[in-house]
C-alpha angles and dihedrals in degrees: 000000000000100000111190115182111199130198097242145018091232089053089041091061096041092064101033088061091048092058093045089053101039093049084046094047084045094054101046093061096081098023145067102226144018124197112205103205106201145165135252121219124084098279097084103036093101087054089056096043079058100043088046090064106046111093113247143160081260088162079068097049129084118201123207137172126245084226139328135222119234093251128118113265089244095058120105088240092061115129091188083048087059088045093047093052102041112023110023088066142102108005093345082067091092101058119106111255104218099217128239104176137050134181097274131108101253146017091241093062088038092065102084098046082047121038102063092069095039081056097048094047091056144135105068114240089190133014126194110189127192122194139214136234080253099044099261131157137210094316088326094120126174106256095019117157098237100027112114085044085057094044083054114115083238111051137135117268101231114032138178107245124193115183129164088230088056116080091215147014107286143199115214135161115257125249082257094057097042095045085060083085120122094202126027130206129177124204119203134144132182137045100273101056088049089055088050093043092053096048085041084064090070097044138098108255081240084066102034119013106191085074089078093065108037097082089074106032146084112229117210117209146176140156 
């Protein structure tokens, strides 16, 4: 993995979301469409107050979650109502929002209305992962039920994920979906995450599975 420490957190999202701007702007010049894959929880909503405001072809762009966790949208715990509020503004507005979540009880019963479009809208041009205090991923938790099914070359890509580290049933994309990316970035701050990243490195994926994804990608720190 690139690993690039930075001096602060506010210096650390400037330039993440250049990156993340500069790597979209670049693939859509020779092609049609571009599909952002991002993460929901506080840590990267600097990074998409940024983002929102870059001028970009956004009516070219598709943005779709990591994972997403069964709750309503309006719910505190929504990962698309984050996304809504800080990203999907100002002249991000106009990019096209991939749903992971519909009105039924569980994820289970969500899959068929909503794999079909997370599928067509991969690969992934560009992939911003985040990471537990466990080494999770997206909804790629340690112990899941599904997980090493989801970690198979030839899994789903949008699964239902239960895990006793997860506060409720989620829907994530697979490790097959997510390793479609063309380019990877990891986001993590503070002392700790650094410590769990650096011992995920020696792991197996099953027991950390942030592992799966570090070979390819360019991790972002600070303190």
């Amino acid at each position: 993995m690139n690993f690039q420490e930075y001096p602060d957190r506010e210096i650390m999202m400037m330039d993440l979301a250049d990156r993340i701007s500069s790597e979209l702007k670049g693939h859509l010049l020779t092609n049609d469409r571009a599909t952002l894959c991002i993460p929901g929880g506080s840590t990267p909503g600097p990074a998409f107050d940024i983002l929102s405001g870059v001028r970009l072809p956004w009516d070219r762009i598709s943005v779709m979650l990591n994972d997403e966790r069964w709750v309503p949208e309006d719910s505190p715990r929504s990962n698309t109502r984050l996304v809504r509020e800080r990203l999907l503004t100002e002249h991000a507005a106009a990019a096209q929002m991939v749903p992971l979540h519909t009105d039924v009880p569980t994820p289970e019963e969500g899959l068929g209305a909503l794999s079909d479009e997370v599928e067509a809208h991969l690969p992934i041009t560009v992939l911003l992962l985040g990471m537990g205090t466990d080494g999770h991923t997206a909804s790629l938790f340690p112990g899941a039920d599904q997980l090493e099914a989801a970690f198979a070359p030839d899994a789903p890509a949008l699964m239902a994920m239960r895990a006793e580290g997860a506060d409720e049933p989620r829907i994530t994309l697979s490790a097959r979906a997510l390793r479609t990316a063309m380019s990877t970035h990891v986001l993590i701050t503070g002392a700790e995450k650094r410590e769990v990243l650096e011992a995920a490195a020696k792991k197996p994926e099953l027991e950390a599975p942030i592992r799966g994804f570090l070979g390819a990608a360019t991790v972002h720190w600070a303190a």
